[in-house]
MOPAC internal coordinates of N, CA, C and O (Angstrom, degrees):
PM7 1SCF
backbone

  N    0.0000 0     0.00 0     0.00 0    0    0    0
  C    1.4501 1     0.00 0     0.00 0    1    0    0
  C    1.5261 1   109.12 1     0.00 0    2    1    0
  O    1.2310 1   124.92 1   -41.79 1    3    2    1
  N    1.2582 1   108.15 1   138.21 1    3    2    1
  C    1.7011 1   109.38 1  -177.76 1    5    3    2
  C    1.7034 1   100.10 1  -112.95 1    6    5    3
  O    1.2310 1   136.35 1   -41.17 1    7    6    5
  N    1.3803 1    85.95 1   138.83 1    7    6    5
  C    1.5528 1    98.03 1  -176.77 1    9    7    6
  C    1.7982 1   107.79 1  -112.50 1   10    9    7
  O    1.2310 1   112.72 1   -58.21 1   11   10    9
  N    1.1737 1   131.36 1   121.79 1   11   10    9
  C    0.8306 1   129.95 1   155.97 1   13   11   10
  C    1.5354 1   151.02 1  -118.01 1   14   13   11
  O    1.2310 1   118.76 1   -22.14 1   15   14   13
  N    1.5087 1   119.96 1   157.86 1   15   14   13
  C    1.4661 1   120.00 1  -154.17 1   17   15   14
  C    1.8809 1   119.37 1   -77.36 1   18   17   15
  O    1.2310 1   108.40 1   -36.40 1   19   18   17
  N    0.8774 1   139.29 1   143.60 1   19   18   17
  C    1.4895 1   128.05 1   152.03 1   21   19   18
  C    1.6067 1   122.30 1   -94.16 1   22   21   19
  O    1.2310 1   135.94 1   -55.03 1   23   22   21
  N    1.5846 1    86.76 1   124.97 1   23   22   21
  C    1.8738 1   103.43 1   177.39 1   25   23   22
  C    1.6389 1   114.80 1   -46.05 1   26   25   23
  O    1.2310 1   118.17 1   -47.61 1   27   26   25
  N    1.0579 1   121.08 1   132.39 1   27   26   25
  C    1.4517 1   120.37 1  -170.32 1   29   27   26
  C    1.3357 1   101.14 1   -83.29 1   30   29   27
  O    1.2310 1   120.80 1   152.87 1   31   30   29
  N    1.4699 1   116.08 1   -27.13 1   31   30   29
  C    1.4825 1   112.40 1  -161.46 1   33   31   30
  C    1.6808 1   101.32 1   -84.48 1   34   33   31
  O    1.2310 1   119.58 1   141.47 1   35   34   33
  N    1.7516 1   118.40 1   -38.53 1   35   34   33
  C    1.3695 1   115.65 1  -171.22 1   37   35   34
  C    1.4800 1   118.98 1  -131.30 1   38   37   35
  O    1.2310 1   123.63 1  -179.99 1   39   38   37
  N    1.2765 1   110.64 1     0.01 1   39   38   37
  C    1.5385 1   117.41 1   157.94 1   41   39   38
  C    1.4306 1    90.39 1    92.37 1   42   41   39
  O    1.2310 1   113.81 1  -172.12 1   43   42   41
  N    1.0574 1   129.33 1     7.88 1   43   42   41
  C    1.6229 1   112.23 1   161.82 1   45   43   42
  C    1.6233 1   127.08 1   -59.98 1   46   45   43
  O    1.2310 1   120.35 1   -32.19 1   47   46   45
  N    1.3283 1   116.93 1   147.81 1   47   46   45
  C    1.7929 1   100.49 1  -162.82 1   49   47   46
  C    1.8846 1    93.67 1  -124.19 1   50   49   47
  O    1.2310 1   130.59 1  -131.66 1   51   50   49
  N    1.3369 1    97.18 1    48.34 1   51   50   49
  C    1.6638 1    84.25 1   168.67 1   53   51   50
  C    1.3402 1   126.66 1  -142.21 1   54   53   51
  O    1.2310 1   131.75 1  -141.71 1   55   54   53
  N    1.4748 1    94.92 1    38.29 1   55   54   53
  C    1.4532 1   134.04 1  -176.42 1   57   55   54
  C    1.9177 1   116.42 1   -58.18 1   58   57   55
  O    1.2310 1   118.09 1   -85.82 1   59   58   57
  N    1.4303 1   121.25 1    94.18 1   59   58   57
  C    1.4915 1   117.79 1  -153.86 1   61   59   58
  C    1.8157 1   106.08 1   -65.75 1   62   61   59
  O    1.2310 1   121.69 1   150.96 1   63   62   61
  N    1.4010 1   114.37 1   -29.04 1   63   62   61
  C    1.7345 1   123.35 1   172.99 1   65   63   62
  C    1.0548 1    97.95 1  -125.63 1   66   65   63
  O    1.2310 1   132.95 1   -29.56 1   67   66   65
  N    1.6537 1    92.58 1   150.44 1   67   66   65
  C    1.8822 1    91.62 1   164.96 1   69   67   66
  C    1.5328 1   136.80 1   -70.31 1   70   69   67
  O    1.2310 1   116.06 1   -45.99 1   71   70   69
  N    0.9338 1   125.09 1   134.01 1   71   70   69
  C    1.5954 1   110.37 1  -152.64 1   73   71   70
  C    1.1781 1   137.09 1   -79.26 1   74   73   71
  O    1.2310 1   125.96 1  -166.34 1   75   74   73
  N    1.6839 1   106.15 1    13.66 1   75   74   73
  C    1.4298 1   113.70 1   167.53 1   77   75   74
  C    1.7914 1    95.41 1  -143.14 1   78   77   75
  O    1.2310 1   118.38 1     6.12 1   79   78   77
  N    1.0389 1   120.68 1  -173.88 1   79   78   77
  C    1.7275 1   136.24 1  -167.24 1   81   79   78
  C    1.3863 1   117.62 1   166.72 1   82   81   79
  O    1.2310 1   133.65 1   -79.57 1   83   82   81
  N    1.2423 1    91.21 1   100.43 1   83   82   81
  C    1.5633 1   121.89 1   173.59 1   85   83   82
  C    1.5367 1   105.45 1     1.25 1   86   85   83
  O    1.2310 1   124.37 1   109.62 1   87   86   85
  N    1.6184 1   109.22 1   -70.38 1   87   86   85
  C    1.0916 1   111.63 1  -163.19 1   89   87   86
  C    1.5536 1   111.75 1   -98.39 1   90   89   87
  O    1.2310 1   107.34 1   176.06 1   91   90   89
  N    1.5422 1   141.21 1    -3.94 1   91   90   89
  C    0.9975 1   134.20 1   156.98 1   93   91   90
  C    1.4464 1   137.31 1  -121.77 1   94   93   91
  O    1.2310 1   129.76 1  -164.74 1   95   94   93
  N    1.6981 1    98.79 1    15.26 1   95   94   93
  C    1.3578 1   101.12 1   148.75 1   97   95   94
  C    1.8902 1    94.17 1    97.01 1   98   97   95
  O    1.2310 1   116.43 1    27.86 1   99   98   97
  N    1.5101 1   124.38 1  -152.14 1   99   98   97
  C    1.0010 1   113.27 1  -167.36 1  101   99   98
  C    1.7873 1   110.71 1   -92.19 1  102  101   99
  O    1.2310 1   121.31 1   -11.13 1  103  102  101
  N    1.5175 1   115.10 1   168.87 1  103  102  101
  C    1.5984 1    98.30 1  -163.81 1  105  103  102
  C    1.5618 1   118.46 1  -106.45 1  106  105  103
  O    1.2310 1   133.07 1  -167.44 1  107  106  105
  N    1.7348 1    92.35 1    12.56 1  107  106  105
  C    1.5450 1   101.11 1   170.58 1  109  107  106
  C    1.6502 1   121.63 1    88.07 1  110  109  107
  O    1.2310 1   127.44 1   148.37 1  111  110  109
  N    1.6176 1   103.28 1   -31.63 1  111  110  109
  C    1.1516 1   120.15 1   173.40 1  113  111  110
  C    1.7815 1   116.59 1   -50.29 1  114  113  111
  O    1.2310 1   120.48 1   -48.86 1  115  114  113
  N    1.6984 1   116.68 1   131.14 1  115  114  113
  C    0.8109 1   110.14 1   178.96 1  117  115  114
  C    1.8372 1   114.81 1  -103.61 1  118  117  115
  O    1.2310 1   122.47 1   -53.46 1  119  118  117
  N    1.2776 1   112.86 1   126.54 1  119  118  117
  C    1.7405 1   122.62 1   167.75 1  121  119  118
  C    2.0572 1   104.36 1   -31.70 1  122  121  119
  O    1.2310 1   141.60 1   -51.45 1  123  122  121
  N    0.8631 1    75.67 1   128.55 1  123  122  121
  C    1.7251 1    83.52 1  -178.63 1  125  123  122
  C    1.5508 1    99.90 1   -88.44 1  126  125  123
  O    1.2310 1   113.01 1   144.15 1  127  126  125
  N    1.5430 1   130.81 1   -35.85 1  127  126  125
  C    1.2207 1   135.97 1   152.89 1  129  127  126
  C    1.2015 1   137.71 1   -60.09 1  130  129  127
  O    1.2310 1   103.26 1   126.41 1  131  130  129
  N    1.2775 1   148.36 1   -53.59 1  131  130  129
  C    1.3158 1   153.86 1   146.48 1  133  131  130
  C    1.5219 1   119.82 1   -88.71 1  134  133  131
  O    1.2310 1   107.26 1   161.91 1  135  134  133
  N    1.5382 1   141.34 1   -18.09 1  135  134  133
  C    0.8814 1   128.43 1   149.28 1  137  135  134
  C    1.6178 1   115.05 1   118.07 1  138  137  135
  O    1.2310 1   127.62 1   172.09 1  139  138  137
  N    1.5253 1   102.94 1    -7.91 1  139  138  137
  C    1.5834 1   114.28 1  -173.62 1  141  139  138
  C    1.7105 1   101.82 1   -68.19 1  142  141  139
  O    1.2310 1   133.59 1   -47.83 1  143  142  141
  N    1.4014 1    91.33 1   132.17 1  143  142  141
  C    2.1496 1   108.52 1   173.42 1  145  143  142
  C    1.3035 1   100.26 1   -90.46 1  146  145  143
  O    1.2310 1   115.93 1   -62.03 1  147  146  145
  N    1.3677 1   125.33 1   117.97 1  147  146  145
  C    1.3402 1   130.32 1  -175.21 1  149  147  146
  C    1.7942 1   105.01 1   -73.68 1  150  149  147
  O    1.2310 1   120.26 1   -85.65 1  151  150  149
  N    1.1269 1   117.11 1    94.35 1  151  150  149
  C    1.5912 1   111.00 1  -174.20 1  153  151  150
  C    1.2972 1   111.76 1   122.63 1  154  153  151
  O    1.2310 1   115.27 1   175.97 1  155  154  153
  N    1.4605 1   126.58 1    -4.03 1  155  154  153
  C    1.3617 1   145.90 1   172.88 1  157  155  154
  C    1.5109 1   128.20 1  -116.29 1  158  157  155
  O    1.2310 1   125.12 1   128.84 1  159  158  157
  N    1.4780 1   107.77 1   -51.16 1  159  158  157
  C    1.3361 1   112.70 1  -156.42 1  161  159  158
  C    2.2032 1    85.82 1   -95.80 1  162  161  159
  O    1.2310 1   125.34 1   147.40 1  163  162  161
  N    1.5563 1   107.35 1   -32.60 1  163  162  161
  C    1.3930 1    90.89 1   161.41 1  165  163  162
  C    1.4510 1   131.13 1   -69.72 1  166  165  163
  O    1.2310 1   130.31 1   112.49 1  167  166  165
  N    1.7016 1    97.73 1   -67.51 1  167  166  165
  C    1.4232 1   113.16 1  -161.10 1  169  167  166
  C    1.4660 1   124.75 1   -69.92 1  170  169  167
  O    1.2310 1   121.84 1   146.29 1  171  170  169
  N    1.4168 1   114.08 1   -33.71 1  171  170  169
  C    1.5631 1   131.03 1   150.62 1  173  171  170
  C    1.9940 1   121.37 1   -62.90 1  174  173  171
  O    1.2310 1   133.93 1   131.69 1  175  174  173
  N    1.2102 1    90.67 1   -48.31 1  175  174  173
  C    2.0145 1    96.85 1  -161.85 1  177  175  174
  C    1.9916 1    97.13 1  -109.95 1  178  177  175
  O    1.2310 1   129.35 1  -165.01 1  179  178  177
  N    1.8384 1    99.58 1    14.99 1  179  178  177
  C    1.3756 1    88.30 1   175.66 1  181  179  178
  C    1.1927 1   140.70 1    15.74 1  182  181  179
  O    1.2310 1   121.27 1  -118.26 1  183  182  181
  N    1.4272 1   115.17 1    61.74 1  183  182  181
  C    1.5980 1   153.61 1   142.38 1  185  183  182
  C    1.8661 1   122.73 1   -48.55 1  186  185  183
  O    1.2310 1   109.88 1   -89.65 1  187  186  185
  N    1.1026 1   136.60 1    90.35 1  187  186  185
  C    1.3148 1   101.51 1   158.85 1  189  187  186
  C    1.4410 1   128.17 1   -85.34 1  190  189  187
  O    1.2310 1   116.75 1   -18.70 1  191  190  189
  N    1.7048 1   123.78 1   161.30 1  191  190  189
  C    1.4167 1   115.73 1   179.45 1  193  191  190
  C    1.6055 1   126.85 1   -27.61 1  194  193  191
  O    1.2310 1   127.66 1   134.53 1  195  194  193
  N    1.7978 1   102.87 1   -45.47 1  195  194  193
  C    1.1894 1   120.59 1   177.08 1  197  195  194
  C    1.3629 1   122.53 1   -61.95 1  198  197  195
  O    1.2310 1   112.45 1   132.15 1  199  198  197
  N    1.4171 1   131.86 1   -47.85 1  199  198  197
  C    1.0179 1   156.32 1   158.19 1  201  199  198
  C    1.9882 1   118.98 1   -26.25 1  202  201  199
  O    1.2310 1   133.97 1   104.51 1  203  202  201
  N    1.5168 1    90.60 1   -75.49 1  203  202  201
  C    1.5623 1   116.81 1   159.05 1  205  203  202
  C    1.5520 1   115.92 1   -41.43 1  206  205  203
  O    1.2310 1   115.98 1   119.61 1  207  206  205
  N    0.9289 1   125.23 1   -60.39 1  207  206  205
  C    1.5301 1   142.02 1  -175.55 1  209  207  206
  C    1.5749 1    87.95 1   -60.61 1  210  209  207
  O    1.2310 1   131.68 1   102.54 1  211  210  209
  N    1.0778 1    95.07 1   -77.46 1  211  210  209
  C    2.2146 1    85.48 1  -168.17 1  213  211  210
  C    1.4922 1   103.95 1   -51.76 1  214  213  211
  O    1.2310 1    98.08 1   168.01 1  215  214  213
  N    0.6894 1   156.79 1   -11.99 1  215  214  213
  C    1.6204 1   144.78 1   148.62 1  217  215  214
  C    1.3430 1   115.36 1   -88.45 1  218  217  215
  O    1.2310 1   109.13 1   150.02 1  219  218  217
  N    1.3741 1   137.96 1   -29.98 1  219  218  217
  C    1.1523 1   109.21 1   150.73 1  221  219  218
  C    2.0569 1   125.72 1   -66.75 1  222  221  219
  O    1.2310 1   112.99 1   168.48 1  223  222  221
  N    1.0450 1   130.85 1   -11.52 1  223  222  221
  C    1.6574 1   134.78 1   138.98 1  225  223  222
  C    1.2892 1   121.66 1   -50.00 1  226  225  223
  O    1.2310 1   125.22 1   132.57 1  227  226  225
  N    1.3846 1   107.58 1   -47.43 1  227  226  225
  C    1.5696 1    96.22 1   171.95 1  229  227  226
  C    1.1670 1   118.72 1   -90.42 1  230  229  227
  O    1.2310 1   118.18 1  -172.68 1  231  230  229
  N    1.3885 1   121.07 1     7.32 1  231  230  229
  C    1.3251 1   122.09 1   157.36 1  233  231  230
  C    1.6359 1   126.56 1   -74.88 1  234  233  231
  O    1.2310 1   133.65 1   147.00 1  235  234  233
  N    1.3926 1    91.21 1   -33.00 1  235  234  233
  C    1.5918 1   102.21 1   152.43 1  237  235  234
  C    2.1713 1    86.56 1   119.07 1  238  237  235
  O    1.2310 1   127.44 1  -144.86 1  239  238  237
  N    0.9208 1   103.29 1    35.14 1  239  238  237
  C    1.4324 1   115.22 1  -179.06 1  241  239  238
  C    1.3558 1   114.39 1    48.34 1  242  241  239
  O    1.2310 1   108.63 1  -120.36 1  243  242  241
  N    1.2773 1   138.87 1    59.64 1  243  242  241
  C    1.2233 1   124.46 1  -160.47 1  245  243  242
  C    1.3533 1   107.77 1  -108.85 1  246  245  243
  O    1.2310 1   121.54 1   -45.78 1  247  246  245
  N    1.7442 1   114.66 1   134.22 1  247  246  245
  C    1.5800 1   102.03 1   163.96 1  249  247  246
  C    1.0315 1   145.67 1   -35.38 1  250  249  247
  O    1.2310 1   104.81 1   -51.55 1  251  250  249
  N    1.6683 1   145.68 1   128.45 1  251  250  249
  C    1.7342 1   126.34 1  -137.76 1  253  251  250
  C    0.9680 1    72.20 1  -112.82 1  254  253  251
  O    1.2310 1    95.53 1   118.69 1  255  254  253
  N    1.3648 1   160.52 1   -61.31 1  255  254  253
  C    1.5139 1   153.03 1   -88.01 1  257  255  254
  C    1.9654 1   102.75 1  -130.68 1  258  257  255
  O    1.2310 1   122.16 1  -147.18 1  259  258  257
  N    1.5289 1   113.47 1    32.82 1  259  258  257
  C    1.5871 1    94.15 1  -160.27 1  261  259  258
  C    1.5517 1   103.45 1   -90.80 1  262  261  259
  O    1.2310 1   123.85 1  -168.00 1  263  262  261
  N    1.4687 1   110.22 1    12.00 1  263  262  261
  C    1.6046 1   102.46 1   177.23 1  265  263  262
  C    1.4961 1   105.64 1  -112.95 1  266  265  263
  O    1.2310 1   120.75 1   175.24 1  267  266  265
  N    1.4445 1   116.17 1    -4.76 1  267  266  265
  C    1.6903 1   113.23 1   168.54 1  269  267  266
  C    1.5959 1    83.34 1   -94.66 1  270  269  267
  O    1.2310 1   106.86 1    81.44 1  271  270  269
  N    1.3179 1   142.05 1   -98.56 1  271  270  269
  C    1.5866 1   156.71 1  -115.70 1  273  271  270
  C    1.5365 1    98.74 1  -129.71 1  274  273  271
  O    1.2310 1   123.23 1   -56.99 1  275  274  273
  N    1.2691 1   111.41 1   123.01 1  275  274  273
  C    1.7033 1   120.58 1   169.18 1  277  275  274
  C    1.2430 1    94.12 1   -49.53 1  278  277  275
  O    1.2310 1   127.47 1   -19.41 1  279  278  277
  N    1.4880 1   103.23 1   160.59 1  279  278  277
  C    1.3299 1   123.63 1   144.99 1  281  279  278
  C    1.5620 1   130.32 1   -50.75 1  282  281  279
  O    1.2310 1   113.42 1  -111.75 1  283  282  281
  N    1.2664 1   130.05 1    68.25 1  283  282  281
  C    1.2759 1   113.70 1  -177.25 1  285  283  282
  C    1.1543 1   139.98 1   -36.82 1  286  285  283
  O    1.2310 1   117.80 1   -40.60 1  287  286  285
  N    1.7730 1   121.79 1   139.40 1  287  286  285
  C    1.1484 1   144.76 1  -133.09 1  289  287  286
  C    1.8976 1    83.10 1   -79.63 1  290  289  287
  O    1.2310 1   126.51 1   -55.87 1  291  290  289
  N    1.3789 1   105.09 1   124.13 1  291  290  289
  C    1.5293 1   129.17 1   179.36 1  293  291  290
  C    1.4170 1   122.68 1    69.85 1  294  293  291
  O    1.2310 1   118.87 1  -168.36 1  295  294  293
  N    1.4484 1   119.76 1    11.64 1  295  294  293
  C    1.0605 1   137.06 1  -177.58 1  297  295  294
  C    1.6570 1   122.11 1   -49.90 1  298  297  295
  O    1.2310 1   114.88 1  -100.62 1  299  298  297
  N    1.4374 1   127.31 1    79.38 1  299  298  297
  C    1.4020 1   123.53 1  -160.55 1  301  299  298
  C    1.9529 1    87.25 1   -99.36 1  302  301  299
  O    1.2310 1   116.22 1   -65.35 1  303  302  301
  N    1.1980 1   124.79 1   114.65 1  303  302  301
  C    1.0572 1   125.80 1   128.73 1  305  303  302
  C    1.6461 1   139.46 1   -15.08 1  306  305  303
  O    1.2310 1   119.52 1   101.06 1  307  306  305
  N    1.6731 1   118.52 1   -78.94 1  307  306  305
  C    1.4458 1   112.32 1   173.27 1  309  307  306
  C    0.9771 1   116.79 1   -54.22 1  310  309  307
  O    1.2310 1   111.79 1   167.91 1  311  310  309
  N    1.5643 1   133.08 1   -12.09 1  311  310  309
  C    1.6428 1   136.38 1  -168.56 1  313  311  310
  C    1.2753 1    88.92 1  -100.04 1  314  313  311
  O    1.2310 1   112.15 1   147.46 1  315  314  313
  N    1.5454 1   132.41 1   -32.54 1  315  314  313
  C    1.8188 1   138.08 1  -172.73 1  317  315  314
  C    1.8587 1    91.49 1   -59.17 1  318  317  315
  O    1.2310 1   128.05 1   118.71 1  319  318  317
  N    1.4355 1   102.11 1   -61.29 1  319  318  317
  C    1.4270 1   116.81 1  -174.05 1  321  319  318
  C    1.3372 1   125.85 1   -71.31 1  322  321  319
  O    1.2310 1   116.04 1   175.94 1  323  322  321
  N    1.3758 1   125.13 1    -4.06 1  323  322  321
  C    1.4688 1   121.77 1  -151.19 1  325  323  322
  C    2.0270 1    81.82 1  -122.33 1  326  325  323
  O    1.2310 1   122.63 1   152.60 1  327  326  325
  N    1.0435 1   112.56 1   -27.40 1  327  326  325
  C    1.7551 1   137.34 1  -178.56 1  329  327  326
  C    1.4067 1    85.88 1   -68.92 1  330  329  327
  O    1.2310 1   109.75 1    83.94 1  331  330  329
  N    1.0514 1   136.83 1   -96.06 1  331  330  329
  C    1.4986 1   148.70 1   177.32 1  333  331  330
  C    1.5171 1   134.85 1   -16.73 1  334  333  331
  O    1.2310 1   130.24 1   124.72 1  335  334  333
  N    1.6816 1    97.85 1   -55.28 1  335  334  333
  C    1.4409 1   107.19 1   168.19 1  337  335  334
  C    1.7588 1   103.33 1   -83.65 1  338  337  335
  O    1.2310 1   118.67 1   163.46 1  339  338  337
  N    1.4857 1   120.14 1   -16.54 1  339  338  337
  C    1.3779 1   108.23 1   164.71 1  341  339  338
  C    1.5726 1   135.08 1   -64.35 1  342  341  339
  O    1.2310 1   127.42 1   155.24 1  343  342  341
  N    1.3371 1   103.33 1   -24.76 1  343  342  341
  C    1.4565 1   121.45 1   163.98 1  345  343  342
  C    1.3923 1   116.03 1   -66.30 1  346  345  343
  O    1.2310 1   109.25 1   146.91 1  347  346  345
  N    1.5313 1   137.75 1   -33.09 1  347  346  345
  C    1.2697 1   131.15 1   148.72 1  349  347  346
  C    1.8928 1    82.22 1   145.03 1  350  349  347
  O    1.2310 1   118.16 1   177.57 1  351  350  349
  N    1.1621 1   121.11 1    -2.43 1  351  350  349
  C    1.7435 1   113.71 1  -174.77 1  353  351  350
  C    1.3845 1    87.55 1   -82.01 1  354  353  351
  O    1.2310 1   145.76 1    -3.96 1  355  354  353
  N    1.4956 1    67.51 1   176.04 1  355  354  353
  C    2.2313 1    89.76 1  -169.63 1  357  355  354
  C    1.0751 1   116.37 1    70.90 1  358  357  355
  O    1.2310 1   113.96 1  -162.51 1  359  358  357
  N    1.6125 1   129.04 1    17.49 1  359  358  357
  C    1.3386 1   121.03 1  -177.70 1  361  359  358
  C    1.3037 1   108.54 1   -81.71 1  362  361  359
  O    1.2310 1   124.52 1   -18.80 1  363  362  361
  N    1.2602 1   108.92 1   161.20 1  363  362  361
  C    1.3364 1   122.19 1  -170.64 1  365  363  362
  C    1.6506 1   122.30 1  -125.88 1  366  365  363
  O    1.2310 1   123.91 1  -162.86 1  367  366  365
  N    1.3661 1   110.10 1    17.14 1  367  366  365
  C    1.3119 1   133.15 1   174.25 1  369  367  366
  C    1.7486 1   103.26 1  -126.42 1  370  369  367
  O    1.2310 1   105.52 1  -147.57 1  371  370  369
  N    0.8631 1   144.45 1    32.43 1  371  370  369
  C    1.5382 1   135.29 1   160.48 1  373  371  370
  C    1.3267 1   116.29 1  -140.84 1  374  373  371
  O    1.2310 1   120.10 1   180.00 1  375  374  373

């Protein structure tokens, strides 16, 4: 059984590790959707989830990953994101 992670920054859920760990920090893994390096694009290029996300929107949400992984077949983004922040993540008050 494969278990997989959701991107904090864009609510994508096909995250291969979870993207942070207590004890080693971020997992390097890059979002196949927006593009955030868990351990890079924060802890090095000091990004937060929140931060990241509003520029990837004003980027106009675009798939980051189209020269590793197609775009998957029906893949709507604002519904990726609108799904995500409906669950109560991405908040920006806790």
């Amino acid at each position: 059984m494969n278990d997989y992670y959701v991107c904090p920054a864009c609510g994508y859920p096909g995250l291969i590790e979870p993207p942070r760990d207590t004890d080693s920090g971020g997992s390097y893994e890059i979002c196949l959707s927006c593009g955030f390096q868990f351990g890079v694009s924060d802890d090095d290029l000091g990004y937060t989830y929140e931060s990241w996300r509003a520029e990837w929107i004003a980027r106009g949400m675009p798939w980051d990953s189209t020269g590793i992984q197609a775009v998957p077949a029906g893949w709507d983004p604002a519904r990726q994101l609108a799904d995500f922040l409906d669950t109560g993540n991405g908040r920006t008050d806790a």
